[in-house]
C-alpha positions as CSV (number, residue, x, y, z in Angstrom):
1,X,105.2,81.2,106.7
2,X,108.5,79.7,107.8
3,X,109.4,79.7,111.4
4,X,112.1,81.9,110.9
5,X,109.7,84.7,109.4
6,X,107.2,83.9,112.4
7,X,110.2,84.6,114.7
8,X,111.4,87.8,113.1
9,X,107.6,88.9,113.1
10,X,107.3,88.0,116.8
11,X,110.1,89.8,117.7
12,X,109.1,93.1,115.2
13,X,106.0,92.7,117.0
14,X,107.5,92.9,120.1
15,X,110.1,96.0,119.2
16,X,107.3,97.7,118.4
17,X,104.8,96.9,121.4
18,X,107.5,98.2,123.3
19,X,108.4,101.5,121.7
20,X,104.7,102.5,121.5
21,X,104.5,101.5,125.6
22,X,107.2,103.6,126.1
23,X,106.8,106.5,124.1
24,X,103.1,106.3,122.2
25,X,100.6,105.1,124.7
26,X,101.6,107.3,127.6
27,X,101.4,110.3,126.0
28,X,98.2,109.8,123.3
29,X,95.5,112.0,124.8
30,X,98.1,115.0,125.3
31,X,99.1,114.8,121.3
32,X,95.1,114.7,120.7
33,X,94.6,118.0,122.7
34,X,97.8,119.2,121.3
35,X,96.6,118.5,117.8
36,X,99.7,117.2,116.1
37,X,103.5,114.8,116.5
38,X,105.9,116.8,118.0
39,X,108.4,116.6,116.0
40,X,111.5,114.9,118.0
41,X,108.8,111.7,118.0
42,X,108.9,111.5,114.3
43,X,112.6,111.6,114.7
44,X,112.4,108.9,117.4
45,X,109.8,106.8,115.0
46,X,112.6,107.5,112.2
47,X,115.4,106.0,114.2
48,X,114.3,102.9,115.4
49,X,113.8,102.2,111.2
50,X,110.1,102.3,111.6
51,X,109.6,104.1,108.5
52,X,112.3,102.0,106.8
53,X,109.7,99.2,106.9
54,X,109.1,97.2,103.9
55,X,112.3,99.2,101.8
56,X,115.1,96.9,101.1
57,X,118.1,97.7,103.2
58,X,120.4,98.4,100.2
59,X,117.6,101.5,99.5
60,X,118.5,102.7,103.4
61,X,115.1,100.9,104.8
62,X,114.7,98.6,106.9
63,X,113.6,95.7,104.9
64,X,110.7,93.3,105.7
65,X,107.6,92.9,103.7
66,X,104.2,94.1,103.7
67,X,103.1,91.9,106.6
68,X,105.9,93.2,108.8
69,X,104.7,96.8,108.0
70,X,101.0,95.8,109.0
71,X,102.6,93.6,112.0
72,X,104.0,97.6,113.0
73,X,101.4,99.6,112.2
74,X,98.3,97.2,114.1
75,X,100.8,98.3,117.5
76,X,101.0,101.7,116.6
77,X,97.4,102.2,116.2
78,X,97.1,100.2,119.5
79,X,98.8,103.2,121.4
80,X,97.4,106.1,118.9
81,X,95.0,106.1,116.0
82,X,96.6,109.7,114.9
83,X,100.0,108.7,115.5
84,X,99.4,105.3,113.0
85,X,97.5,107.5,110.6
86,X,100.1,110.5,110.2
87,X,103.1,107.7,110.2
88,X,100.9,105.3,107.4
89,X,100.8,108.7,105.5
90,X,104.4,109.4,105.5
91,X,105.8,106.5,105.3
92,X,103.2,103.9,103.3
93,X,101.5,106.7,100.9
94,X,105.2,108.6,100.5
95,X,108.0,107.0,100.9
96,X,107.2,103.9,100.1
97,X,105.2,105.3,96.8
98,X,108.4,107.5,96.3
99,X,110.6,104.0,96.3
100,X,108.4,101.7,94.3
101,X,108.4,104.0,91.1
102,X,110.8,107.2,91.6
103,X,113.9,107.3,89.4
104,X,117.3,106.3,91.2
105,X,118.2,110.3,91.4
106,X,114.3,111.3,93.2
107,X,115.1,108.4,95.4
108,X,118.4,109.6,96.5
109,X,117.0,113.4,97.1
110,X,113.7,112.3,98.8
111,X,113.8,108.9,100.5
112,X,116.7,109.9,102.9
113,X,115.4,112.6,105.1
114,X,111.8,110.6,104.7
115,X,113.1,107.7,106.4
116,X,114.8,109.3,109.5
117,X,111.4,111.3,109.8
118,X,113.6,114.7,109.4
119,X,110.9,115.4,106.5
120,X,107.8,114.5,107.2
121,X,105.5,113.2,103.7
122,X,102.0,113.3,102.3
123,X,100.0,112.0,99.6
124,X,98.1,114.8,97.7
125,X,95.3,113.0,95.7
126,X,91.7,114.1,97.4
127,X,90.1,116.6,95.3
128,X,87.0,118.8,96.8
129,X,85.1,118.0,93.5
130,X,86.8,114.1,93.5
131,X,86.7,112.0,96.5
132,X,85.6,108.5,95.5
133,X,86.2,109.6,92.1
134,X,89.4,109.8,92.4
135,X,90.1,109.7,88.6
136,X,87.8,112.8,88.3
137,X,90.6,115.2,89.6
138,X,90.7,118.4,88.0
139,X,94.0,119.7,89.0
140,X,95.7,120.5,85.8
141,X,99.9,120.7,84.9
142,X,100.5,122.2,81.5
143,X,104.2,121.6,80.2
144,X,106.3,125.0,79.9
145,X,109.8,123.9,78.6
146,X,112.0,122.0,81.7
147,X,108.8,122.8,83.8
148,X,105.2,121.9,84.4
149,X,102.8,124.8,85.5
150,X,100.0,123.4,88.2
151,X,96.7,124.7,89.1
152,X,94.2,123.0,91.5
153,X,93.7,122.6,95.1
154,X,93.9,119.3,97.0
155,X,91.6,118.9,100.6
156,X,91.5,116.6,103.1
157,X,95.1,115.8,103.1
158,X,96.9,113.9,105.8
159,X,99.7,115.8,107.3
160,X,99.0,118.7,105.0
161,X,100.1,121.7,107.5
162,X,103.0,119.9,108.3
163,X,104.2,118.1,105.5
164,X,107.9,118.5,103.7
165,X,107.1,116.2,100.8
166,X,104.0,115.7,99.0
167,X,103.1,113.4,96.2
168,X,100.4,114.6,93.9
169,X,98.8,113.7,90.7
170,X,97.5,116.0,88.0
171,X,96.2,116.2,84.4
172,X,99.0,117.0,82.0
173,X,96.3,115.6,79.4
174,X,92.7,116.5,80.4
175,X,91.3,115.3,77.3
176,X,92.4,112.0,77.8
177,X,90.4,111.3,81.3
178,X,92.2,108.5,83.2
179,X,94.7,108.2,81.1
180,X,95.9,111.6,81.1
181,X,97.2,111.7,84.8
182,X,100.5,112.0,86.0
183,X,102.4,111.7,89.1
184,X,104.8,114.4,90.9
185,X,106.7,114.7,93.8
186,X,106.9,118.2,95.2
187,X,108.6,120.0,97.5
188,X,107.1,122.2,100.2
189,X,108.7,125.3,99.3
190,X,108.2,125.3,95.4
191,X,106.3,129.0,94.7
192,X,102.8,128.5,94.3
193,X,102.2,125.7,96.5
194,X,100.8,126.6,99.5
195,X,98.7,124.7,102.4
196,X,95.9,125.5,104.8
197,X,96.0,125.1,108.9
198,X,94.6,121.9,110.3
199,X,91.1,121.7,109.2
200,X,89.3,121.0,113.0
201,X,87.8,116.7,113.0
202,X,85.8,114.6,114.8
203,X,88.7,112.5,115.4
204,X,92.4,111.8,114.9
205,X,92.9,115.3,116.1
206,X,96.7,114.9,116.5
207,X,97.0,113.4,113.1
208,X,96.9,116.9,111.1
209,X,94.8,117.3,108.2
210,X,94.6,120.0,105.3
211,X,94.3,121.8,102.5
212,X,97.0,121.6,99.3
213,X,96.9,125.0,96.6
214,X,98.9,125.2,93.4
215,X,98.4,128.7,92.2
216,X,100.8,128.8,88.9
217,X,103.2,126.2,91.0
218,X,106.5,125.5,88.7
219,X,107.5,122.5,89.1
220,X,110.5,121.2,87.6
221,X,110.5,118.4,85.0
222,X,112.4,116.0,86.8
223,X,110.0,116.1,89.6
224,X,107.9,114.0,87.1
225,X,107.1,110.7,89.1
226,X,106.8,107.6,86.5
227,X,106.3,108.8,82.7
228,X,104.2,111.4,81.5
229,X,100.5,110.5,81.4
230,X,101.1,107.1,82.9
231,X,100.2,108.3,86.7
232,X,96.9,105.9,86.5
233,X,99.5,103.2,87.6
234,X,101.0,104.5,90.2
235,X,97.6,105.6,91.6
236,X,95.6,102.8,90.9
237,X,98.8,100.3,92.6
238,X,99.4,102.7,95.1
239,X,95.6,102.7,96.3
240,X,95.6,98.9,96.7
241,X,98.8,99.1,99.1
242,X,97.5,101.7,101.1
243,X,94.1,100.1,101.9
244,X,95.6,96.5,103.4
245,X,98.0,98.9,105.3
246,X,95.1,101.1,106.3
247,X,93.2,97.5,107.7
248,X,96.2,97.8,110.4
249,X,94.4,101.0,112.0
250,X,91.0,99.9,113.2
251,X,92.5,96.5,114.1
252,X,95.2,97.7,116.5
253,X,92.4,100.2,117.8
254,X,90.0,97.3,118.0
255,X,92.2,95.5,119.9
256,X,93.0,98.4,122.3
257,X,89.2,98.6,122.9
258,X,88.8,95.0,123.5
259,X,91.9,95.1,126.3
260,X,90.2,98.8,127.8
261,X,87.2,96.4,128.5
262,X,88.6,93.0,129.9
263,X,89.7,95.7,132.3
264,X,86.8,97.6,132.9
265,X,84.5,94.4,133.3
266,X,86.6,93.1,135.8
267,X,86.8,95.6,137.8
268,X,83.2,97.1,137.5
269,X,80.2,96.0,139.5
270,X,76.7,96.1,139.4
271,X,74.1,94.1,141.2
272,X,77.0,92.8,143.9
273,X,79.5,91.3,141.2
274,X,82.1,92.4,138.4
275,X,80.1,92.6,135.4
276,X,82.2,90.4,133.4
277,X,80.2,87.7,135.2
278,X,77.0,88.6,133.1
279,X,76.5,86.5,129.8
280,X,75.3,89.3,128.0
281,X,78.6,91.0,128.9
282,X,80.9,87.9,127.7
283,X,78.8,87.4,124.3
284,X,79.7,91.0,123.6
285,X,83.5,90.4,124.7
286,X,83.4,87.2,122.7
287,X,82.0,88.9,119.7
288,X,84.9,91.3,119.8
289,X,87.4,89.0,119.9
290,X,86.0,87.0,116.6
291,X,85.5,90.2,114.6
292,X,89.5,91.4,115.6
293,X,91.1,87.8,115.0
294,X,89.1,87.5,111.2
295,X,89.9,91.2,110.6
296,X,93.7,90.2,110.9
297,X,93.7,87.1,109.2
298,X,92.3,88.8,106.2
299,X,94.3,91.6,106.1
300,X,97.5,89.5,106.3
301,X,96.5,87.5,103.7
302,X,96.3,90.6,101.3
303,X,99.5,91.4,102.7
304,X,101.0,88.8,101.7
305,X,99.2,88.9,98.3
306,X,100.9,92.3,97.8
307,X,104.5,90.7,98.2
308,X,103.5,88.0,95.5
309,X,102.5,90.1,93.0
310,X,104.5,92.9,90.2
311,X,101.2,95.0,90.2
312,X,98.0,96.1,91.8
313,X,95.0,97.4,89.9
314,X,92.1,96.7,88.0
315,X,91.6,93.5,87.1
316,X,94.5,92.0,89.5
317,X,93.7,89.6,92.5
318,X,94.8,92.2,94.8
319,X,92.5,94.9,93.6
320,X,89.0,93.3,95.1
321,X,91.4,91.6,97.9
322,X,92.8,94.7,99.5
323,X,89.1,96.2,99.1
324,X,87.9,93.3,101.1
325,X,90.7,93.6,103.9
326,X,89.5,97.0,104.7
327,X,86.4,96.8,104.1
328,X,85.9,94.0,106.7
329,X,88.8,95.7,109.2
330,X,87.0,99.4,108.9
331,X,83.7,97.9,109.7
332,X,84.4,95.8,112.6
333,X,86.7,98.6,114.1
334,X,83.5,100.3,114.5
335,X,81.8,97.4,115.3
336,X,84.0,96.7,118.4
337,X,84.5,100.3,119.6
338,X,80.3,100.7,119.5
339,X,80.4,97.8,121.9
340,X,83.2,99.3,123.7
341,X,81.7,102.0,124.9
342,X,78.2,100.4,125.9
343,X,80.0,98.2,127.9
344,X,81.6,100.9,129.4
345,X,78.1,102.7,129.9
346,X,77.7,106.3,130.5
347,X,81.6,106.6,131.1
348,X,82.2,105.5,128.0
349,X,80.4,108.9,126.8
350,X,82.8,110.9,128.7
351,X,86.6,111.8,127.3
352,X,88.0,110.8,130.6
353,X,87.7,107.4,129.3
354,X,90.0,106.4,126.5
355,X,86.8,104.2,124.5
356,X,85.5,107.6,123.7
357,X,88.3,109.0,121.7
358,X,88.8,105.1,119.7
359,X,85.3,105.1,119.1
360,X,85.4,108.8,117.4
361,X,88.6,107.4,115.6
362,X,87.3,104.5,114.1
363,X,84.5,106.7,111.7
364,X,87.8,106.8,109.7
365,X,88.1,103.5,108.7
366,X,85.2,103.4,106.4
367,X,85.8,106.3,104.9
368,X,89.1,107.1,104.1
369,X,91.3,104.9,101.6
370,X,87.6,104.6,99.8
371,X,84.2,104.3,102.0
372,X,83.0,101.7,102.4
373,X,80.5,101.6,99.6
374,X,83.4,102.2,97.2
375,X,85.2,99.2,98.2
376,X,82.0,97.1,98.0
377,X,81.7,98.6,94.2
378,X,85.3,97.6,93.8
379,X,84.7,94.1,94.7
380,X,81.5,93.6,93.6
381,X,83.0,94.9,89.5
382,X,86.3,92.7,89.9
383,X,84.0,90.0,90.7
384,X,81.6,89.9,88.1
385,X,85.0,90.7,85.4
386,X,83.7,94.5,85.0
């Protein structure tokens, strides 16, 4: 990295830090009880170009590569888990799907109101009968003239109740397995798609989650995203993006942890003297520390791995590398927010500490984006040439 790329990241970095001081960190337990963004902070999110991140400015982003979105993303989830999840959603898994393979017309209509955070995005791909299968998905678009016809239902969907835009995949050739998917972007208010209230979690509560029907849901041709039948690519390349960006999460919630207890350990004492003065207390602080810095390191070097390369997918570099990134960032997450709230003891059971919520958080990193067991099979087939 050039110094001139370390000092544009630095001062991203600090843009960022700054906005989620302001405006994020203060008011993160209220949006947790309140269940969701309100609205004008998408909007606010939207105009500082957050969203805009890693789109070329002649597109209307904000240009930057992959390492400045995770750069972003690591200080968002420092101030919310739920606000970086809902925004990775939108703007990762959506928009920046939308601009890596929509046609120069779909990127007009969509990627406008996307980036300003006036329409807020989702990915549609979780299926109740395919989770880490996500090839198996049964959702089905049969071509009627200018139109495809969908049927299917989509769970556990990121911004779901709230969402403007969703991108979706279905079968327009179910005979063909894999290889009969394809890609759609859809509007909220197309008849026959209709979405379920927040499904209630164990955490990221203000990150809003759902349900996706398509009863008999029209949906006109030129919604088509890539070419008929090809939607394996977009899926397959759009699944190694989203899991280095997903590394971000429990690394800037890692480190929010490992700040909560410099504090705490300072300031708490037992047996006449801060508890930060006990070795058993330091080897825990120092353990954090080494599991955040090595979580970062790897996920920036998949990051920049994504910039390097035309494609993601089977059989690419990138495919077992991303798998590795969060792997390794999802499982210390929940390393460090375990050891969070023992060093916080029997307040760090209690919700008036903030340990409590991060720890509940973290479960998500090794589940969504592919558990953890799926990105171990990932790595472990690239690996061995499978």
């Amino acid at each position: 990295m050039s110094q001139d790329q370390s000092a544009e990241l630095a001062a991203l970095q600090a843009s960022v830090r700054a906005f989620v001081e302001g405006e994020i960190a203060p008011v993160a337990n209220e949006l947790e009880r309140g269940g969701q963004i309100p609205i004008e902070l998408w909007r606010e999110m939207g105009a500082v170009g957050l969203f805009g991140l890693g789109i070329p400015e002649a597109d209307g982003g904000s240009g930057g590569d992959m390492l400045a979105v995770l750069v972003a993303w690591e200080e968002l989830a420092y101030g919310s888990t739920s606000v970086a999840l809902s925004t990775a959603a939108h703007a990762n898994l959506c928009a920046h799907n939308l601009h890596r393979n929509a046609n120069p017309e779909q990127r007009a209509r969509f990627l406008p109101q996307l980036l300003t955070g006036e329409k807020i995005g989702a990915l549609a791909l979780t299926e109740p009968e395919a989770g880490s299968d996500a090839v198996g998905i049964l959702t089905n678009a049969r071509r009627e003239g200018d139109e495809f016809v969908l049927n299917g239902s989509k769970t556990l969907i990121t911004n779901a109740p709230n969402a403007d835009v969703f991108l979706t995949y279905a079968k327009t050739a179910p005979e063909r397995g894999s290889k009969g998917i394809s890609a759609f972007v859809l509007e909220r208010d197309l008849p026959g798609l209709s979405v379920s209230g927040p499904i209630d979690k164990m955490g990221c509560k203000a990150s809003p989650t759902g349900q996706v029907f398509f009863n008999d849901c029209r949906v006109p041709a030129g919604d088509l995203l890539g070419e008929q039948d090809r939607g394996i690519e977009i899926m397959m390349g759009g699944l190694d993006v989203e899991r280095v960006v997903m590394a971000s999460l429990p690394i800037g919630g890692a480190r929010r942890c490992l700040d909560l207890c410099l504090s705490y350990v300072r300031e708490r004492e037992q047996f006449g003297r801060p508890i930060g003065e006990f070795q058993l207390i330091q080897a825990k602080l120092a353990d954090m520390y080494t599991k955040i810095e090595a979580a970062r390191l790897l996920a920036h070097h998949a990051a920049t791995g994504l910039d390097r390369l035309a494609r993601g997918g089977k059989g690419t570099e990138i495919h077992k590398l991303s798998a590795a990134a969060l792997l390794f960032a999802g499982e210390a997450g929940n390393e460090v927010a375990h050891e969070a709230v023992q060093i916080h003891g029997g307040y760090g059971f209690t919700d008036e500490y903030e340990v409590s919520r991060i720890y509940r958080d973290m479960r998500l990193a090794t589940l969504g984006a592919g558990t953890s067991e799926m990105r171990r099979l990932i790595i472990g087939r690239e690996l061995l040439g499978k």
